[in-house]
Every structure is written in C-alpha cells, then in structure tokens.
N, C-alpha and C positions, 0 to 999 in steps of 0.2 A: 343656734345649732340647726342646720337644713337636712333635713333626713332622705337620704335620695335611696329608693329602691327600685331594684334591678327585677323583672320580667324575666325567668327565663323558661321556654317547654322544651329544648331539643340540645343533645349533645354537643351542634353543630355552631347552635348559638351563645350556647354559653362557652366554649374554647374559644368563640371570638368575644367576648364580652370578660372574660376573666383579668386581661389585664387592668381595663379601665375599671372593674370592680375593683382589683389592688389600689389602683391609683386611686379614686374615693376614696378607700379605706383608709389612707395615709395624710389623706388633705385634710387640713386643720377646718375645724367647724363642720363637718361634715361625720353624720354615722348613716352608714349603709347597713340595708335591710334587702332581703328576699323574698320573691314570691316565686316559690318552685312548682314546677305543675307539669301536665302533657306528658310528652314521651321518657320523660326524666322518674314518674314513678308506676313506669307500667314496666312490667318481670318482663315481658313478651319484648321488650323493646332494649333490654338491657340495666333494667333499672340504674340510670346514669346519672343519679343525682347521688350516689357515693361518690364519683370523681368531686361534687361542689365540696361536700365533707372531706375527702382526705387532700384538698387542696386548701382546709383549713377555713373555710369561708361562712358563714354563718348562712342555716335555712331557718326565716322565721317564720315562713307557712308553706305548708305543703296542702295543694289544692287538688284533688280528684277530678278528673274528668272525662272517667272512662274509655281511653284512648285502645284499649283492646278488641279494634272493632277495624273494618276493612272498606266500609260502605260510604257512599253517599249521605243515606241516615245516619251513620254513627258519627260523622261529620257535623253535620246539622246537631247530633243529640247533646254532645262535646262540646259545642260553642255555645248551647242554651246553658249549659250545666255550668261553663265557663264565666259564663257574664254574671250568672248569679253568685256566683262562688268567689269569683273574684270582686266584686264588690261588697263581700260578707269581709275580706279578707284586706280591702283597703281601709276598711270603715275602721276597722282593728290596727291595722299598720299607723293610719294617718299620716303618709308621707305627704312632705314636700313638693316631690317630683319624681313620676315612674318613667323611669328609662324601659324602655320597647327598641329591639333590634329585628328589621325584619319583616317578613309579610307572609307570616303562615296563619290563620285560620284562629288555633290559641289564640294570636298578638294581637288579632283584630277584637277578639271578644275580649281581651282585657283591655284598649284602647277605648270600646265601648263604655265598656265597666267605670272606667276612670272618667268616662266623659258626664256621666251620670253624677259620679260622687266628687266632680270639681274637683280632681287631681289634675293637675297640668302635667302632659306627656312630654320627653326628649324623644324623636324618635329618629334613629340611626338605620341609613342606606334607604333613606326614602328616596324619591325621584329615579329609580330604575326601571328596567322593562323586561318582563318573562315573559312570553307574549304565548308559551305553549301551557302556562300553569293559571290555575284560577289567584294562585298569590300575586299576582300583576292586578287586580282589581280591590285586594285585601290590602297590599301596600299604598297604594294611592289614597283608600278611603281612610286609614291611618293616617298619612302625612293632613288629612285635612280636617281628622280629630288632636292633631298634636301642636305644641307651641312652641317647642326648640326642634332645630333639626339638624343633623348630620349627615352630612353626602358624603360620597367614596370619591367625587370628581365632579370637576367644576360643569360639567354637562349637565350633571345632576343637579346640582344648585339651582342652574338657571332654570331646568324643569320645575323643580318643588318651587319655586319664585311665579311662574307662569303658573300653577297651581292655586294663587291668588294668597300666598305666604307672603311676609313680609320681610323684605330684604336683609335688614337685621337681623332676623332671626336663624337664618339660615346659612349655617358655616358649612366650605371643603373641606373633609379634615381627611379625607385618605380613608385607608380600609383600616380597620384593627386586625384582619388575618394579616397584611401585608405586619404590620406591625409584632404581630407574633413570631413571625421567621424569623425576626430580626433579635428579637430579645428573648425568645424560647431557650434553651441550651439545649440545640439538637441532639437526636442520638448519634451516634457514630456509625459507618455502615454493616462494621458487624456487632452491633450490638441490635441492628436492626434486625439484619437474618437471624440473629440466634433467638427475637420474639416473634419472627413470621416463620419460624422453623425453615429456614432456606439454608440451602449448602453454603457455602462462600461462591464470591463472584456469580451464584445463578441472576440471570435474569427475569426481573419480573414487570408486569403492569399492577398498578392501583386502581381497584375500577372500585367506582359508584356509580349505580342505577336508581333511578328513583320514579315513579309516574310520574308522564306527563300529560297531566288530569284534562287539558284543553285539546288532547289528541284525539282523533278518532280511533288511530288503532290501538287496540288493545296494549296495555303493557303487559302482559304476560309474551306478546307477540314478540314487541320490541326487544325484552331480553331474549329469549331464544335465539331473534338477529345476532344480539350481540356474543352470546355462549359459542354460537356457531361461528362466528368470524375469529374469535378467539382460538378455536381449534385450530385456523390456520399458524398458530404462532405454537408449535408443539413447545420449543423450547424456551418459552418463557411461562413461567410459574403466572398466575392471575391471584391476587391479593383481594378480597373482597370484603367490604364494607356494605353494610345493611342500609336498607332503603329506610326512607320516611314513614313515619305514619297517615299519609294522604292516604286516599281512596285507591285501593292495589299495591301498595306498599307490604301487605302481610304476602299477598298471595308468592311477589317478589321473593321476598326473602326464605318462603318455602323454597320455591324454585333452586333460588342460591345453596340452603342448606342440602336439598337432593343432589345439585349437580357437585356442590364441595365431595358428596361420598362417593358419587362414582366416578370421580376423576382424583383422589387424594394424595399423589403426585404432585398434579397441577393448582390446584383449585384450593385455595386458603379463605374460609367465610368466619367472617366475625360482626355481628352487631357493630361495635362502635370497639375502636383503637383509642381512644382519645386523641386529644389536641398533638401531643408531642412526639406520639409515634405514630400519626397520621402525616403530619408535616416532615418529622424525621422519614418513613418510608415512600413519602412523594418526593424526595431530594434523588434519592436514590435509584426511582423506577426508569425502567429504563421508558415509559410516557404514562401520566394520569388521563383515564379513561373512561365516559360514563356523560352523565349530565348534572354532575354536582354544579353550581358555584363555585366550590372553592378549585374547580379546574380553571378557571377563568378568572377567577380576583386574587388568588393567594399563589398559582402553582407558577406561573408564569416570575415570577421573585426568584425561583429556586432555577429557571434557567432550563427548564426540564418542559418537553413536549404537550402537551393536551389533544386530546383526540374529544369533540365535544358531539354527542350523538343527540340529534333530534333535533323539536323546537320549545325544548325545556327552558331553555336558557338563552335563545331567539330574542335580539334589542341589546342585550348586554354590552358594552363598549369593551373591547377586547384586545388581546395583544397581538404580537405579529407568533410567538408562540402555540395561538391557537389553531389546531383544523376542526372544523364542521363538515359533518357529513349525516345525511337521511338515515331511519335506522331502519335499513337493512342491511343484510350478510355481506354484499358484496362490494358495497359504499363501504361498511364499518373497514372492513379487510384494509382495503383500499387505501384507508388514511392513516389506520394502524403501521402497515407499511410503511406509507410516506415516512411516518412519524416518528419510525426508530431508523430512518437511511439517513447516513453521515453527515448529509448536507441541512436534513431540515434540522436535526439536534445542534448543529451548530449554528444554525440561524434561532432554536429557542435559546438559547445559552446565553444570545449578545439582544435579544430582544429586554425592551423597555415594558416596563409593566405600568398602567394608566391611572392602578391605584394607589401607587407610590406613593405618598406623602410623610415628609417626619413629624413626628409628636403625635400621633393620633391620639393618643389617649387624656395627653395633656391639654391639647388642644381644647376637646370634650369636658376636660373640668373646671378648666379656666372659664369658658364660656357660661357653664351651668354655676359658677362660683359669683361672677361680675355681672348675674341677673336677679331681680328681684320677681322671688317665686311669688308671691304673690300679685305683682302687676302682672306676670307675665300672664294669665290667665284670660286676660282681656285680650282679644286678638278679631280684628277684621280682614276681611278681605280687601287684598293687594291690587289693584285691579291695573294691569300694565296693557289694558286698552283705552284707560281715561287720562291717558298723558300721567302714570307712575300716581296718580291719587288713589287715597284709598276710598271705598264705597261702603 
C-alpha cells in the first residue's frame, strides 16, 4: 500500500488538485493523506480548508504557520515555522510520496521539509516562468528538490529536463484547471447571478489582483490603476476575488473591501468563491481580469477574454485569448476595451488553449503508480551538455 499525501496552503491550489486527490483516492493500493496548512487555516483569509471537509476529503494534519501577517518578515517567519512543522508533521504521516503543486513560498518550505526527512516529492507545473513574482525562483528550486514531475506543456518538460532532471521522470500531462472545466458540473448562468447577487443578463468582469512582489511599484498603486480603469466600464458589475497572502496581499484586500462599499452597485468582493463558482462565473464574464494564473491556464478553455495586468505572470506561454497590458489606468482601460469589442471575444471563443491536454489526472497516477517509491529517491543530475550522460 503507497500512501501518497497531498500538500495543500491556498484555495487556489487545492480547486486544482482536488480532482487528482479523487483519483488517488479511488486507485487501488493507494490511501491518501493531507497536509493542510497557510492560507486554508487563517479566518483573515477565509478559513478555506472547510471547502477540503464538505468536499468530503480527509485532513490529517492541520499545520500553523501564522499566515495573518502582510510583510516581508512574516514571510520569512511562516516559512521557518513551516519547515519545522512540516517535518514534525511528515515524521508522523510517513508517506510514501508528497505531491507539491506550485511555487508559493508554503510549497518551497515543505519541499525543504521533505528533503530532509527523505520523502520523495511529485511536483506539478514545475518548468514555468513568473518573472514579476519571487515564486519563479521558489518553483525552480522545488523542481530540483523533487523526483517526479508534472508539466502543463511540453515547453515545460524540456525546461525541468535542461534543469538537469531526468528525462524519465518528467511527464506532459496538461493543466488539472484545464481539467476541471471539463469534468466540474458548471453552474448555469442564473444560477450564477443569483450567488453574485446580479440582475439577469447584467454584465460583469472577474477580477483577481494579487502582488506583484518583483515589482517596484507598489501594489497598492497597481490596483488603484486598476479600480480607476474599471470605472470607465459603468455598466458592468466587477466580481472580486481576494488576493494572496504574499507580501501586500492584506493591504489589497482592505482596499477591495472599502471600495466593494462605496460603489455596492458595482463592486461584489469575496475572499474566495471556490473552484466551481469561480470557473462557473469566468464562463459567463463578459472578460477575467487581474494577474491571476488561472486567466491564462484555465480561462482561455472557456473561450472567454483575459485582460492580464502587469509582469505578474510575465514568461507564461499563453493563448491567443490573452491581452497584456502595464498597470496603469489607461493601458488597463485600453485593453478592457479591446477585450469585450465583438471581434476580440470572438477571436477568444475559437482560440486554442496550450494547456489542453486529456487525462491529466490519470496520467499523474499512472505515472506515480508504475514507480518505485523507494528507487525513485535516488536521482542525479541529467547533464544534456555531456552528450545526454548523466554526471
């Protein structure tokens, strides 16, 4: 019996990791375990680890690490608290193999954690580039604590491979959001307006904002840009979703909840919608807006615009779907524009998305199934400057 436990700190990561937790759960020889932690058991942040419970999935440890903090240091203080706590919390589990999605901050101190206490890592969407976030340096140094790996795209493969990985080890398997749209059981669109309290047929935007920690300018700045470009769109409603716990992520979501009251019309702010009326309300928007990810890996499926601000999400391999633009007022305005005229919505519509791939989920098990966890542990560098030897 292989006991695979799932990593999860953020609302964001475990709506894309739920499926292939179901699949686990149902693969023979296999029992899954939990390590719940970060933003999932902080009140400030939505306390989002009842979504893991009422979706019926087992938490077998729930890890503190004081994620109610907005700093630089609290960052720092969170990952020291992390590394120790997470390997109080493996020593206890003793899995097999900790699946990690990701490159936030959390995932790197339990990547640590594991590397310490000879747990072998799967780690999924490694080989990407965020080139305005400090998670572009936390998922690299992950992929090269980890011994299975999952890419969203064969671009990625070849990166995590050049990474000095081993070719075997390293599958395409597609996005798991892409995968969600697919097998979710959407809402319908009024059953959407009647949870974002919307009239029928009003129009809206989905926006997520998050810091972008590599930026000079401030994020508090950035969204102002973006509040203020939004007013040019009177008559569409703005859908908001809560930022991250990175460094400015609180000050953020202050922001959001001020301007949700003095425009309550317009302006709809919610910590987190979950997975299915998050996907369910980006089907429907008239464009998803912000610098999430999932404007770029999951929204572009649904055929439906993205407006992506900044260089949060800067390297990302993208759809034709997407517009980029600086974040200021009059860039943002600009592409918001673009982005709901006839022509560009029907050019997102017939666009192709890059993370496409079928079976993600199974793919990931099959792989993790037809390995020997314990060989796998043993891992050199790939060195594809000695003529593909390894060194």
């Amino acid at each position: 019996m292989k006991t695979i436990c799932f990593f999860t700190g953020t609302r964001a990561e475990y709506g894309l990791l739920r499926p292939l937790m179901r699949t686990v759960e149902t693969a023979p020889g296999v029992r899954l375990c939990t390590l719940v932690t970060g933003a999932h058991l902080a009140e400030s942040l939505g306390n989002t680890w009842r979504e893991i419970e009422s979706d019926g999935l087992p938490i077998d440890e729930r890890v503190e690490i004081l994620m109610d903090g907005g700093t630089e240091t609290n960052v720092c203080t969170a990952m020291g608290l992390g590394i120790m706590r997470y390997g109080e919390a493996l020593k206890r589990l003793s899995p097999d193999l900790l699946v990690i999605l990701g490159d936030r901050f959390e995932a790197l101190a339990a990547a640590a954690a594991a590397t310490v206490c000879k747990v072998p890592i799967a780690h999924i969407h490694g080989g990407e580039l965020t080139l305005g976030a400090m998670d572009d340096a936390f998922r690299h140094a992950i992929t090269k604590m980890s011994h299975l790996h999952f890419t969203s795209t064969e671009a990625y493969r070849r990166r995590v491979v050049q990474m000095g990985e081993a070719p075997e080890r390293v599958f395409n398997v597609g996005a798991l959001g892409v995968e969600n749209i697919k097998s979710l059981p959407l809402l319908s669109k009024s059953e959407v307006e009647r949870r974002l309290e919307l009239a029928a047929e009003q129009p809206y935007f989905l926006v997520t904002f998050h810091p972008a920690t590599l930026e000079v300018q401030p994020p508090d700045e950035q969204l102002e840009a973006l509040l203020s470009a939004l007013d040019a769109f009177p008559s569409h409603v703005c859908a908001f979703t809560g930022a991250n716990a990175d460094p400015g992520g609180g000050g953020l979501n202050r922001m959001l909840a001020l301007a949700a009251q003095a425009r309550p019309g317009r302006f709809r702010f919610s910590m987190s919608l979950g997975v299915t009326l998050y996907l369910s309300a980006a089907r429907y928007a008239a464009a998803v807006v912000g610098n999430s990810s999932s404007g770029i890996i999951e929204v572009p499926s649904l055929g439906v615009p993205t407006v992506d601000i900044g260089s949060r999400q800067q390297g990302r391999i993208r759809s034709e779907s997407v517009l980029h633009c600086v974040p200021q007022t009059s860039a943002i305005e600009a592409a918001i524009a673009t982005a709901i005229g006839a022509d560009f919505r029907a050019r997102a519509a017939a666009a192709s998305n890059p993370y496409d791939r079928p079976g993600t989920s199974r793919s990931i098990v099959e792989a993790i199934l037809d390995v020997d966890l314990k060989a796998v542990r043993d891992k050199s560098f790939y060195d594809i400057g000695c003529s593909g030897t390894t060194a």
